[in-house]
C-alpha positions, 0 to 999 in steps of 0.5 A: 500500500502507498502511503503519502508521508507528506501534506501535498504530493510532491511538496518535498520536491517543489523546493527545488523546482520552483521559480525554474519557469519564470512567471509559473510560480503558483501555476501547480495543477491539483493533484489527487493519488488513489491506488487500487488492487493492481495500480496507483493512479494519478489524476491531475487538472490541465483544464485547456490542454490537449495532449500535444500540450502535455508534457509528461515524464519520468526521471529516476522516482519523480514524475513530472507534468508540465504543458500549456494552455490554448485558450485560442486566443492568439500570441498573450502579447496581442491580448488586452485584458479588460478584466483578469482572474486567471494566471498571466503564464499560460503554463503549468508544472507539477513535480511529484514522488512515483512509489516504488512498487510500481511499473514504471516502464508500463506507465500509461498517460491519458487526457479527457476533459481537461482531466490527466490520469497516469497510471502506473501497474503494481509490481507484484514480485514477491518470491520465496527464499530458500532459507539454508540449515546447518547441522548443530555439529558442523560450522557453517561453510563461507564461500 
């Protein structure tokens, strides 16, 4: 079972990432993590993206999500806001913790309005070991 040991998934890693991307602080995506029998999944918001938009990758334990948002608008330069509530940056990023009982060659990632899911299959290895018994009379052999 996979257990967050932390308040947000991937707060441990924003760390370091944050202010990377000028104008993308604050820009993180929500985030939830469910498992079931067989995987652990990753659902992540990226309202406006398609997935010529979505950037997704994984590197050692971290999966990371980063795009941008079309609204079809034209270039943000030749836009003039007469009123704004969203972000100035178009772009998104989210860094998180992959566990380490899944597949992560066997990973999928796919996008349905405007919703991510990447999911990665458990790993069932579990295999018996062959414990060895030594007679009370003689020492045990090294090799």
């Amino acid at each position: 079972m996979y257990h967050m040991q932390f308040n947000s998934p991937g707060s441990q890693l924003m760390g370091q990432y944050e202010g990377m991307v000028p104008g993308m602080e604050g820009q993180i995506p929500p985030l939830d993590v469910v498992e079931t029998k067989g995987e652990v999944i990753y659902i992540i918001d990226v309202p406006g993206s398609d997935s010529n938009l979505i950037n997704v990758e994984i590197k050692n334990d971290t999966l990371m999500v980063e795009g941008k948002i079309d609204f079809g608008l034209g270039a943000p330069e030749d836009i003039h806001y007469l009123y704004r509530e969203r972000y100035r940056n178009y772009g998104y990023k989210r860094v998180m913790l992959i566990p380490p009982e899944v597949q992560k060659e066997q990973v999928q990632a796919n996008v349905r309005n405007g919703i991510l899911t990447v999911r990665f299959p458990k790993t069932h290895e579990s295999r018996r070991i062959n414990v060895n018994q030594h007679h009370t009379n003689q020492p045990p052999t090294h090799q």
